[in-house]
RODO-2510 file (C-alpha; in nm, 4 decimals, decimal comma):
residues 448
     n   res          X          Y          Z
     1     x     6,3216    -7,4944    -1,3210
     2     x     6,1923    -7,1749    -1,1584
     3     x     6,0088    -6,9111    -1,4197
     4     x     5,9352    -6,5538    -1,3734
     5     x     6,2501    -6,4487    -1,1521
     6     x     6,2630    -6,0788    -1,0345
     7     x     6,5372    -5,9025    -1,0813
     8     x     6,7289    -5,6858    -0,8193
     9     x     6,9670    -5,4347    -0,7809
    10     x     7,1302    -5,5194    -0,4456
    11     x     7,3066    -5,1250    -0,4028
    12     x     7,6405    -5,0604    -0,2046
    13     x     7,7066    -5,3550    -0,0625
    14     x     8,0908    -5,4518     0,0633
    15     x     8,1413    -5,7199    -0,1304
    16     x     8,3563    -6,0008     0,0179
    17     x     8,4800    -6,2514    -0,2748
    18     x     8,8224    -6,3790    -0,4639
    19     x     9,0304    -6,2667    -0,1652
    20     x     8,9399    -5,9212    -0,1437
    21     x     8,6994    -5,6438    -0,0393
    22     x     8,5045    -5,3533    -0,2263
    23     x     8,1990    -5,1167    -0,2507
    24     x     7,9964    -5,2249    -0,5280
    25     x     7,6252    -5,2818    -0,6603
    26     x     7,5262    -5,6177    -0,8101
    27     x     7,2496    -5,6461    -1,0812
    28     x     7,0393    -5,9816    -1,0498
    29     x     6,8438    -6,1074    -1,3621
    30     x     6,7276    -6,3979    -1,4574
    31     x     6,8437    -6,6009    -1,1511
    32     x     7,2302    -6,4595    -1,2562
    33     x     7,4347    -6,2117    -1,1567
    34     x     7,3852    -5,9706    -1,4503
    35     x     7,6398    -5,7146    -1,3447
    36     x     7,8556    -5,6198    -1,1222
    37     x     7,9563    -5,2458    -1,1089
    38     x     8,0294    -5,0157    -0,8239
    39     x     7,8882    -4,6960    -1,0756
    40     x     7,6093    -4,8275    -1,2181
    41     x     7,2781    -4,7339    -1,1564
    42     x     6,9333    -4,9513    -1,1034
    43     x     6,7621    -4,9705    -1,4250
    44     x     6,3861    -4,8865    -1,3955
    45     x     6,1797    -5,1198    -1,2408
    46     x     6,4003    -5,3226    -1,0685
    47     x     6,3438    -5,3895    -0,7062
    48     x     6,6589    -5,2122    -0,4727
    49     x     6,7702    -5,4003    -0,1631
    50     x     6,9569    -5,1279     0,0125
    51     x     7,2832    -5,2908     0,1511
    52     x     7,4507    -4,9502     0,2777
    53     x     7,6634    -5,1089     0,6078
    54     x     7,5886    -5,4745     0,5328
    55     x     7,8274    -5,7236     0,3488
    56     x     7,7439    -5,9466     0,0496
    57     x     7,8916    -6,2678     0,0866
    58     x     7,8598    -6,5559    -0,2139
    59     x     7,5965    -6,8146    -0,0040
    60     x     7,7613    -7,0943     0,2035
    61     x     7,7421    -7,4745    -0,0121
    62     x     7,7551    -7,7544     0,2799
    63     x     7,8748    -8,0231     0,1661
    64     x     7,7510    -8,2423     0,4672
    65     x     7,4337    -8,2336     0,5638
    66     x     7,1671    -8,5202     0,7374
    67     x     6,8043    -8,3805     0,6641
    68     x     6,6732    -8,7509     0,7884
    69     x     6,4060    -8,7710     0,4879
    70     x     6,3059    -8,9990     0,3415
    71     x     6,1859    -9,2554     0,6911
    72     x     6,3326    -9,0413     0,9275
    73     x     6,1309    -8,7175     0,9406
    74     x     5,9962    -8,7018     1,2975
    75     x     6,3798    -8,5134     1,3807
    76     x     6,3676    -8,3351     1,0368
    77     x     6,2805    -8,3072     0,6438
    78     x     6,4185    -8,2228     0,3716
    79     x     6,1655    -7,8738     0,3901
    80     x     6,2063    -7,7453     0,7568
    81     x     6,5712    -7,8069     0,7407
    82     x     6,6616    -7,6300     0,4139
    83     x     6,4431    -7,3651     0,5400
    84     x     6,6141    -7,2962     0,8071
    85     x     6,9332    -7,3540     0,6430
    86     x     6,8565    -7,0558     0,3876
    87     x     6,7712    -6,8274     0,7376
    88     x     7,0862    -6,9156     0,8114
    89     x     7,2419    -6,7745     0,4571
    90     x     7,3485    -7,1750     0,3430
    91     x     7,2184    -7,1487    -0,0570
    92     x     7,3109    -7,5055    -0,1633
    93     x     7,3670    -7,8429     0,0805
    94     x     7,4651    -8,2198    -0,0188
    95     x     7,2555    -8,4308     0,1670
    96     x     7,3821    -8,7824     0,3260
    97     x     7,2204    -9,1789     0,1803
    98     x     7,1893    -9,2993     0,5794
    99     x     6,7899    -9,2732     0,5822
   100     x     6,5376    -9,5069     0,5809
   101     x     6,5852    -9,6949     0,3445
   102     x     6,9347    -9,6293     0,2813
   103     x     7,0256    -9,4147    -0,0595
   104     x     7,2098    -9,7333    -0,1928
   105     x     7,0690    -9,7362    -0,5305
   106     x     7,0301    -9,5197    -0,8368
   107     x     6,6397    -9,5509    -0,8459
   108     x     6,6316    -9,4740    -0,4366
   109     x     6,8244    -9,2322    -0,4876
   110     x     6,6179    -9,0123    -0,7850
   111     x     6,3552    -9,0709    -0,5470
   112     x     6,5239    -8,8275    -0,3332
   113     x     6,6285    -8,6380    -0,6132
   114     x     6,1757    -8,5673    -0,6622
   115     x     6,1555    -8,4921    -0,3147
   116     x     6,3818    -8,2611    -0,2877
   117     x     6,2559    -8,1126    -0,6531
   118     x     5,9033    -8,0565    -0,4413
   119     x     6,0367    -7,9511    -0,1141
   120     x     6,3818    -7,8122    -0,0611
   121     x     6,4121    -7,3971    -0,0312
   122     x     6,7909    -7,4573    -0,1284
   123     x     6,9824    -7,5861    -0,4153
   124     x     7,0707    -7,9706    -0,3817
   125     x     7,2553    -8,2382    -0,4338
   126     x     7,2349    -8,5617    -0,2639
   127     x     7,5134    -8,8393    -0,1793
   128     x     7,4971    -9,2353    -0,3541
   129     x     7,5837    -9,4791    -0,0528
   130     x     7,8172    -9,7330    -0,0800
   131     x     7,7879   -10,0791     0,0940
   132     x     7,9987   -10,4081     0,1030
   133     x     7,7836   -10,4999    -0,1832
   134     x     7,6675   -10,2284    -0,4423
   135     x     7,9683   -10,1664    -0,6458
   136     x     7,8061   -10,2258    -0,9374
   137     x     7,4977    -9,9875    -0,8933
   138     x     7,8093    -9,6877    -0,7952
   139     x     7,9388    -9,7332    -1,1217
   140     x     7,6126    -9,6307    -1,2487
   141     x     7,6258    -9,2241    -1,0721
   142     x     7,6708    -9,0204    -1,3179
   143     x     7,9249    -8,7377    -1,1616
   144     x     7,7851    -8,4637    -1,3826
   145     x     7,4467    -8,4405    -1,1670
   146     x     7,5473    -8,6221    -0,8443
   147     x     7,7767    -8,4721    -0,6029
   148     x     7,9183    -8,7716    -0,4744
   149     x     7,9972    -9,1395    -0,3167
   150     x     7,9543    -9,1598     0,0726
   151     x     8,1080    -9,4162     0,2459
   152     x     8,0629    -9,5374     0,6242
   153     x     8,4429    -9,6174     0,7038
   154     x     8,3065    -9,5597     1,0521
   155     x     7,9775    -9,6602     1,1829
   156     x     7,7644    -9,3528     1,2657
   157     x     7,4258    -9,2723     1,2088
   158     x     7,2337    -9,5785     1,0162
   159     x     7,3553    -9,9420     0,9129
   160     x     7,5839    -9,8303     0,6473
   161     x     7,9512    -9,9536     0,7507
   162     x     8,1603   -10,0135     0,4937
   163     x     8,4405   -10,2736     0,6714
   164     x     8,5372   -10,4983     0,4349
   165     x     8,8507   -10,4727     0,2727
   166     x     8,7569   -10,5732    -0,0524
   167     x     8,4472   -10,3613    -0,0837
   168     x     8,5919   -10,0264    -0,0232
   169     x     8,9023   -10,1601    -0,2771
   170     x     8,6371   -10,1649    -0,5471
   171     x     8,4451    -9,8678    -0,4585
   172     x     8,7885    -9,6674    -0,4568
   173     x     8,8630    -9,7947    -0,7593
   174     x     8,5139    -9,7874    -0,9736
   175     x     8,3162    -9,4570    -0,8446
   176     x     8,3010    -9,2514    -1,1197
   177     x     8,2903    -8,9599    -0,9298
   178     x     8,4242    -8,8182    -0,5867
   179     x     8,4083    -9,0689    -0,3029
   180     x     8,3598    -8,8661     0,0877
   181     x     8,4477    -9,1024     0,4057
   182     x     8,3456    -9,0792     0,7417
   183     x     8,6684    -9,1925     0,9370
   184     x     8,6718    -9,3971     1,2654
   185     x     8,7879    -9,7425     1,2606
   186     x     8,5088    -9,9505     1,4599
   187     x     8,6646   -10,2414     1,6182
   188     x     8,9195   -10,0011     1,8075
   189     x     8,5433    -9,7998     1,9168
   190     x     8,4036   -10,0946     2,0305
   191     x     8,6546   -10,1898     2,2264
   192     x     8,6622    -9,9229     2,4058
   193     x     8,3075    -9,9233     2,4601
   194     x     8,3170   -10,2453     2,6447
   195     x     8,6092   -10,1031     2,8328
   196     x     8,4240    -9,7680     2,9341
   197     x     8,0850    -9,9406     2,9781
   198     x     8,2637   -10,2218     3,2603
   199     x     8,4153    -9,8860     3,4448
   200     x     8,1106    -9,6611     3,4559
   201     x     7,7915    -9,8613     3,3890
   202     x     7,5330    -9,7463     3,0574
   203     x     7,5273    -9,3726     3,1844
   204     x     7,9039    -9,2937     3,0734
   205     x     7,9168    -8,9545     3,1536
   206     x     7,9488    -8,7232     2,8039
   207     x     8,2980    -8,6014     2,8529
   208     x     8,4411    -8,9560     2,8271
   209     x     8,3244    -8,9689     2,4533
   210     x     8,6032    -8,8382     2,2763
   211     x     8,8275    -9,1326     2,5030
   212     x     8,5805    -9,3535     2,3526
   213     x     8,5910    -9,2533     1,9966
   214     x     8,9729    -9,1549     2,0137
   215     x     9,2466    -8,9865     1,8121
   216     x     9,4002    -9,3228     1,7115
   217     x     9,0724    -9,4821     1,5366
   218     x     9,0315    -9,1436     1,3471
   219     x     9,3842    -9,1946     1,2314
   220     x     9,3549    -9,5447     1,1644
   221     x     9,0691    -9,5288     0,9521
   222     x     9,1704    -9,1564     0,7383
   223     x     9,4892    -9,3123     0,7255
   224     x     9,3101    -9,5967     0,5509
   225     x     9,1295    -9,4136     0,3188
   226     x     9,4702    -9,2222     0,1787
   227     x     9,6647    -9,5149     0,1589
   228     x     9,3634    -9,6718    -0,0728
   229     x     9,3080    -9,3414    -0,2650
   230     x     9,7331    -9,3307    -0,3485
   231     x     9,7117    -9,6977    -0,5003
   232     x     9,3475    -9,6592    -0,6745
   233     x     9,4027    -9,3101    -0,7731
   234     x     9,0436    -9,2430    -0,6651
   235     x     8,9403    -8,8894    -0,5812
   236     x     8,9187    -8,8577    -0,2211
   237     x     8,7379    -8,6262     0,0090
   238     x     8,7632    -8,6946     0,4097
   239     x     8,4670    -8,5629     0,5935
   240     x     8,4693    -8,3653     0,9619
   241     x     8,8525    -8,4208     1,0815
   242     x     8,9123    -8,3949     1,4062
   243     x     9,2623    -8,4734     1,5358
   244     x     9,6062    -8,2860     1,5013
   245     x     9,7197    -8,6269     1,4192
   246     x     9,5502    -8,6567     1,0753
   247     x     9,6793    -8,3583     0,9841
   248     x     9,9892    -8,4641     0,8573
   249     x     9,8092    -8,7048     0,5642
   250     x     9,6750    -8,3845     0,3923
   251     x     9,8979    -8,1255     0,1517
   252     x     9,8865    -7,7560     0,2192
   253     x     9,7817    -7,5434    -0,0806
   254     x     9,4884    -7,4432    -0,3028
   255     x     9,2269    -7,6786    -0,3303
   256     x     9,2235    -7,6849    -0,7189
   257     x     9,4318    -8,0060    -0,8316
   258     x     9,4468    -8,2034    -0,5148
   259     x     9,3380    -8,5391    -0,5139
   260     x     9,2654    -8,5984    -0,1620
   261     x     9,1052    -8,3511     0,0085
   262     x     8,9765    -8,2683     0,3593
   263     x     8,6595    -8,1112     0,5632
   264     x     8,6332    -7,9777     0,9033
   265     x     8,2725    -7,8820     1,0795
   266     x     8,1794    -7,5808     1,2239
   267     x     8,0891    -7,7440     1,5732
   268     x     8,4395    -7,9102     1,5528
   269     x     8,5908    -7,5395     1,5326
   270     x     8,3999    -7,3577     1,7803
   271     x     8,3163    -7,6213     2,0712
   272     x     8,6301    -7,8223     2,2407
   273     x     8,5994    -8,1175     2,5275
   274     x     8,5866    -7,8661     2,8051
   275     x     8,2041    -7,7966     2,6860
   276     x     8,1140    -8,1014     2,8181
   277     x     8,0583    -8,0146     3,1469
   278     x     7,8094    -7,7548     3,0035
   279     x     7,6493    -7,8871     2,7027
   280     x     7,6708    -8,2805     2,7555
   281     x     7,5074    -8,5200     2,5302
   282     x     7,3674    -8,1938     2,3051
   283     x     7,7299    -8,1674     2,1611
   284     x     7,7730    -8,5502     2,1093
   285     x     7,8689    -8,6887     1,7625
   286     x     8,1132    -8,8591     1,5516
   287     x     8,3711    -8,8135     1,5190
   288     x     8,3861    -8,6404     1,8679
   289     x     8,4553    -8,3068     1,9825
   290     x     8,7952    -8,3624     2,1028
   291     x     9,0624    -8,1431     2,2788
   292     x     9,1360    -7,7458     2,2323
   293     x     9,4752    -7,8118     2,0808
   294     x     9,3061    -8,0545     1,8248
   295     x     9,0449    -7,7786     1,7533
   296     x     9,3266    -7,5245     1,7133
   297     x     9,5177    -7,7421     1,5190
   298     x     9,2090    -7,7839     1,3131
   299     x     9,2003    -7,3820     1,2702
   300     x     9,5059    -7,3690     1,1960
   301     x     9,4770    -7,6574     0,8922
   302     x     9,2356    -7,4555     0,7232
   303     x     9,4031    -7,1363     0,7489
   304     x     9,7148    -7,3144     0,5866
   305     x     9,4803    -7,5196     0,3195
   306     x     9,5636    -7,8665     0,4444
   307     x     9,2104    -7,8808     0,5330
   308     x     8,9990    -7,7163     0,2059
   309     x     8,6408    -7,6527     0,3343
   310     x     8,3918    -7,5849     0,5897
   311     x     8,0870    -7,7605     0,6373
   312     x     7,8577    -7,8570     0,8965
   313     x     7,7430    -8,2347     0,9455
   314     x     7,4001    -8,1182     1,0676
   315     x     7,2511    -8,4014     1,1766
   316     x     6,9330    -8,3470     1,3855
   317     x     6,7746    -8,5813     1,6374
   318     x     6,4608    -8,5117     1,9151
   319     x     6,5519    -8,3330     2,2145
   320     x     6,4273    -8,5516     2,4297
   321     x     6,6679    -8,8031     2,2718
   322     x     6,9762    -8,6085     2,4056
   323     x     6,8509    -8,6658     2,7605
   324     x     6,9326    -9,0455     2,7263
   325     x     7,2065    -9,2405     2,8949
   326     x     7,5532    -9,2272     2,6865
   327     x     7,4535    -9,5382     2,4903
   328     x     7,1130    -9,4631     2,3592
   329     x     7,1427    -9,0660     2,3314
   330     x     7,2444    -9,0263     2,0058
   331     x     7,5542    -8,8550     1,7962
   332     x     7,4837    -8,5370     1,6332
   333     x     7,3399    -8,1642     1,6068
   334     x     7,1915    -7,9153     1,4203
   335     x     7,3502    -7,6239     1,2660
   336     x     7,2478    -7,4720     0,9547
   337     x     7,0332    -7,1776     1,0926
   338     x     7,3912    -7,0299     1,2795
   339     x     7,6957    -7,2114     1,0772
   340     x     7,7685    -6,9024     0,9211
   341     x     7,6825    -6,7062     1,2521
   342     x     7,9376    -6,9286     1,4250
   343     x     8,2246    -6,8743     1,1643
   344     x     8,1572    -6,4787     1,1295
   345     x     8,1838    -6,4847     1,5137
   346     x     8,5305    -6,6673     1,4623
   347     x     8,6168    -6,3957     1,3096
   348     x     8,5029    -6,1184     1,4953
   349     x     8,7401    -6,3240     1,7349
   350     x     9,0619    -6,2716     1,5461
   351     x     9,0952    -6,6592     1,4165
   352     x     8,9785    -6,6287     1,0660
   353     x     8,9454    -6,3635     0,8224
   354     x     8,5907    -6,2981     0,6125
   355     x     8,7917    -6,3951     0,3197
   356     x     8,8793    -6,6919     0,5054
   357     x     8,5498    -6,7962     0,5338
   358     x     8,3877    -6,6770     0,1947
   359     x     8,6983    -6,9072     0,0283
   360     x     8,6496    -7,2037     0,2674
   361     x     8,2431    -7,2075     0,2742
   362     x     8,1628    -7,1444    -0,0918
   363     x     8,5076    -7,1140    -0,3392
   364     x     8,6742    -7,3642    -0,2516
   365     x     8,3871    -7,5880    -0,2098
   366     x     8,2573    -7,5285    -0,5377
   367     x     8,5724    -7,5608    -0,6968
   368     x     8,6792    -7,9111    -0,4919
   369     x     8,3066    -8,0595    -0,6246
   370     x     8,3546    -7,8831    -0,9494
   371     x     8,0112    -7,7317    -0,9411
   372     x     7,8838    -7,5622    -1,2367
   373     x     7,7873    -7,1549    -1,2362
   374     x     7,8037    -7,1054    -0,8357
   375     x     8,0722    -7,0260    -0,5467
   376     x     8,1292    -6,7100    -0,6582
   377     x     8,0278    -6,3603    -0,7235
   378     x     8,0351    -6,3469    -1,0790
   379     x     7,9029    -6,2134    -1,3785
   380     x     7,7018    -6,4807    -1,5343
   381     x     7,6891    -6,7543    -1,2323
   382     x     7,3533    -6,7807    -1,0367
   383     x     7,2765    -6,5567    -0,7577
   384     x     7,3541    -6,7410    -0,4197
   385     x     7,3866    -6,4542    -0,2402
   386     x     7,3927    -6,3756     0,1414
   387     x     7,3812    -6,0758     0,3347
   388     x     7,5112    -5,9978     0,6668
   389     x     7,5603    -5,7333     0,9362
   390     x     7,8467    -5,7858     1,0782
   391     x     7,7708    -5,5382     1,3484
   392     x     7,4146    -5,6527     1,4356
   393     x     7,4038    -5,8884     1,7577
   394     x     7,1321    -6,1489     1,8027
   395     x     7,0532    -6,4260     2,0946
   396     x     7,0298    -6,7882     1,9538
   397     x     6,6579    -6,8574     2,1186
   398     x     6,4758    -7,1499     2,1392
   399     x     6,1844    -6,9695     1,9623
   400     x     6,3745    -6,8651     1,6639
   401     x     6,4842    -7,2146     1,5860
   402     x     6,3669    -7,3266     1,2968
   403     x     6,4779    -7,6834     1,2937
   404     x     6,1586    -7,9562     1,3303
   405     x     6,3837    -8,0905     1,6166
   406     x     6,3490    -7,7716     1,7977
   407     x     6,6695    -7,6968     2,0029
   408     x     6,9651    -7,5629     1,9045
   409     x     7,3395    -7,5636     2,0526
   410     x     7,4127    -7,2464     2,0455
   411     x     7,1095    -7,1498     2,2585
   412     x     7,1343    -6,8512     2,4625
   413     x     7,4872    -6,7431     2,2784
   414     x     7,4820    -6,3766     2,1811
   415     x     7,6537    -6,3949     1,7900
   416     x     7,7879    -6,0523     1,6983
   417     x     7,6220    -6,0811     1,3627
   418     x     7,2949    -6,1237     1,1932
   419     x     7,2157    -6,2953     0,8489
   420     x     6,9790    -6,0116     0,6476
   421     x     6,9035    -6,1364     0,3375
   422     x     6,9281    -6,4932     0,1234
   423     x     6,9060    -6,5054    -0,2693
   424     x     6,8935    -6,8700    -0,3403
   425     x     6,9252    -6,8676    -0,7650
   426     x     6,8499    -6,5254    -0,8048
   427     x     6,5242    -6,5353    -0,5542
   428     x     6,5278    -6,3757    -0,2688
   429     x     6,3873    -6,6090    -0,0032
   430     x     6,4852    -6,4471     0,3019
   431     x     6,4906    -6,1376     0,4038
   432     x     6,4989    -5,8753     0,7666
   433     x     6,3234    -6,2350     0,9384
   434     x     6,0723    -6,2655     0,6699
   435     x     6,0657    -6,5522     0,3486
   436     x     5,9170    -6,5001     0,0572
   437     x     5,6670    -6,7613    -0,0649
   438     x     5,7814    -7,0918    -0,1023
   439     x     6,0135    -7,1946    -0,4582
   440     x     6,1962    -7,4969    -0,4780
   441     x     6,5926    -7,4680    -0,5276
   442     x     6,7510    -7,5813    -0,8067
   443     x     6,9005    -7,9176    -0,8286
   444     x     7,3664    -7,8802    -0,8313
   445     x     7,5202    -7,9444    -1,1707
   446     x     7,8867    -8,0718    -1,2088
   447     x     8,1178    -7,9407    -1,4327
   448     x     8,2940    -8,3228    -1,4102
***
């Protein structure tokens, strides 16, 4: 635990929380928010962080991140990457098991745990893996300090595929805690694979990935994963959808309650297959970008509450990497130094509203994991915090980036907004470009 916190009077900010908007001041002490009181005044001594024109947002929780540490860390660690993801006003992440080795055992995984005690500039939690063969060591998590359960229905990133009938049975059935699924069914991939890779040779051109990883193996596979969670009663979370057709397995409505519960991905929202042509391999990843009426469709879900959060499935690899044929350039990208930048520009464009996006990036995501003391701006809970200018523009620049990998996706986009300041438990470790000396985060409780 942190000692010696400052305390801060953050004055006249527009705060944007619980579905509405107001002109307030917000007292910070302790790592909590003390007070919250549009008339009170900064006791003495307490540092003011003049927010006049800027608006205070509770800091985005991703629930998806790849940070590629431990055995992975020439495309990232666990300290550039929540660095950059606190620039980017992200206070808290969940961190995937597909490193090297895999997170597929209690003692592996407080290893993490340490390394993330040492290094990470966020709060964290960090994902048990399942395998065919570890049932046993998930019923061990304990849900009050772990987020969750991943599970590979889909192989991605790593040797983690979960594909045997039995296996995910008993994981659905004994995790003790939340169980998250990447959703493709593999055999229908592969196949096309061989199909694709007879008609165009190894450099399949990028635009022919979402044909490759289709709608119907993202439906086969969520569809999967419902169907098991129904009969097990297991609590179900389905990571980065992509299709209109999965839609339909997921109930509209407030997140609180639900038993099966969906994500979608800020690239997923913003890019659609005609970037292709522009972007290539640098937007590759599973499940793929697919088609503009899937990504509107997606919108849509989220505006309705079929789908319940926002996340962003950074998952970093070398540059140099995305300039390989289709086969060997691999699936993913980084985003936590612009999510928020992408989804305040969404709304700049009329899709979502800032309440929107304050419910779907940090309520409802604490509420679906259950996490204890954050989310929200409250009296009492610790003081994740963001600040933004909404009407401050800013280049994405390949100098600015602050990922080890070094590029980003959004390079050369003008966002209409600029993250100002980040208060990660009540420390403010960003602010006007600058970070404050290095703290560690605190490690995500569950109130399970």
């Amino acid at each position: 635990m942190s000692v010696n916190r400052k305390s801060y009077f953050i004055s006249q900010a527009t705060m944007v929380n619980e579905g509405s908007q107001s002109l307030t001041n917000v007292l910070v002490e302790d790592g909590r928010i003390a007070k919250i009181d549009a008339e009170m005044s900064a006791p003495e001594g307490v540092e003011v962080i003049d927010a006049h024109g800027l608006h205070l947002l509770p800091g985005f929780i991703d629930d998806q991140v790849h940070f590629r540490e431990p055995g992975l860390t020439a495309k990232a660690d666990i300290g550039t990457e929540s660095k950059a993801a606190v620039a980017g006003g992200t206070t808290s992440f969940m961190e995937m098991p597909n490193v090297k080795p895999p997170t597929v055992t209690i003692d592996l995984l407080e290893q993490k745990y340490a390394i993330g005690a040492e290094k990470s500039w966020a709060n964290y939690s960090f994902y048990f893996g399942g395998t065919n063969d570890n049932v046993e060591e998930i019923k061990k998590v304990n849900p009050k300090n772990v987020c969750g359960v991943k599970v590979f229905m889909g192989s991605s990133t790593g040797n983690m595929l979960v594909d045997q009938e039995e296996a995910l049975r008993g994981i659905f059935t004994h995790s003790p805690t939340i169980i998250a699924t990447h959703c493709e069914d593999t055999p229908m991939i592969k196949e096309r694979e061989a199909q694709w890779l007879e008609k165009f040779g190894e450099d399949i051109p990028a635009e022919e990935h979402p044909k490759i990883r289709f709608h119907e193996a993202c439906y086969k596979s969520s569809s999967m994963a419902v169907k098991l969670a129904k009969e097990t009663g297991a609590r179900l979370h389905i990571l980065h959808i992509t299709t209109a057709d999965e839609l339909e397995l997921f109930e509209p409505g407030p997140v609180k309650g639900k038993q099966i519960t969906a994500e979608a991905c800020t690239h997923h929202l913003w890019f659609s297959d005609k970037d292709y042509a522009e972007k290539g391999h640098y937007i590759k990843c599973n499940p793929a970008i697919k088609t503009q009426a899937d990504r509107d469709a997606v919108r849509q879900a989220l505006i309705d509450g079929r789908i319940d959060v926002v996340a962003t499935d950074h998952a970093p690899h070398l540059e140099e990497e995305k300039h390989n044929p289709y086969f060997s350039a691999p699936a993913g990208l980084p985003q936590v130094q612009k999510s928020l930048n992408v989804l305040l520009d969404l709304v700049e464009q009329g899709v979502f509203t800032l309440e929107q996006v304050v419910e779907k990036m940090a309520h409802n995501v604490a509420d679906l994991f259950e996490i204890d003391g954050r989310g929200y701006i409250r009296e009492g809970y610790w003081a994740d915090l963001v600040l933004v200018d909404l009407n401050k523009p800013h280049v994405d620049k390949k100098e600015d980036v602050l990922y080890k990998c070094g590029w980003s996706p959004w390079e050369g986009h003008e966002f209409t907004n600029t993250v100002i300041g980040t208060f990660v438990s009540g420390e403010l470790k960003y602010y006007k470009g600058e970070f404050a000396e290095f703290t560690p985060g605190e490690r995500l409780l569950f109130d399970r």
